[in-house]
C-alpha positions in Angstrom: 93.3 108.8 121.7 92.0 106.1 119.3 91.9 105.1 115.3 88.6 104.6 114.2 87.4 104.7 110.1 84.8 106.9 108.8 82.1 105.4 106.5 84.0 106.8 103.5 87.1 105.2 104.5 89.3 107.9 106.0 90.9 107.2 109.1 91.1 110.0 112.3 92.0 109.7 115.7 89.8 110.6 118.5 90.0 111.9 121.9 88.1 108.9 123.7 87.5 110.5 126.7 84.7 112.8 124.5 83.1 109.8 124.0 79.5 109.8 125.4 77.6 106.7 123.9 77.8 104.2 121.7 75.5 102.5 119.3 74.6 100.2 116.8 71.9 101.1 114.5 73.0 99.1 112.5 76.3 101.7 111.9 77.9 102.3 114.9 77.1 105.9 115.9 79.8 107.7 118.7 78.0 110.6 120.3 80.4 112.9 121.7 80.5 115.0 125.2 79.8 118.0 122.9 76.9 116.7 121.1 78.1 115.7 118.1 77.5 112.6 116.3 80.2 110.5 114.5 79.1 107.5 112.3 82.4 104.9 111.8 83.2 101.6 110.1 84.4 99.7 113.7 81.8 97.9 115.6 80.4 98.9 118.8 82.4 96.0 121.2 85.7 97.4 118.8 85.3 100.7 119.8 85.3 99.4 123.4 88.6 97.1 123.0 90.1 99.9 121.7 89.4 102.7 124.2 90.4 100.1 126.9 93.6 99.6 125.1 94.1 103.3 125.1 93.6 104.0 128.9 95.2 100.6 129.5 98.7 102.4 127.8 98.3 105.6 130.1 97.6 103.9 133.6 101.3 101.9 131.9 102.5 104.7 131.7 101.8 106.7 134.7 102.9 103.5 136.4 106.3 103.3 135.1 106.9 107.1 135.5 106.6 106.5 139.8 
């Protein structure tokens, strides 16, 4: 799950693994395993850091649970 901003401000979190593409056009557009297309403030390479960072805390995780 990751934090990314709406283009009004509002911040939601986000199941990354229903993330499809990303683009810059210029706004950074997320389209989604289920078609649908999210529009958010972070840039295209932020959205990357953070879904690394995200998967990077499970693998931790599953690591420290063996």
């Amino acid at each position: 799950m990751i934090d990314v901003t709406r283009m009004n401000g509002k911040q939601f979190t986000l199941n990354s693994d229903l993330i499809e593409t990303i683009e810059e056009t210029p706004d950074t557009v997320l389209t989604l395993t289920t078609g649908k297309k999210i529009i958010v403030k972070e840039s295209r390479q932020d959205v990357k850091n953070l879904v690394k960072l995200a998967r990077k805390e499970i693998f931790a995780s599953d690591k420290e649970d063996n």
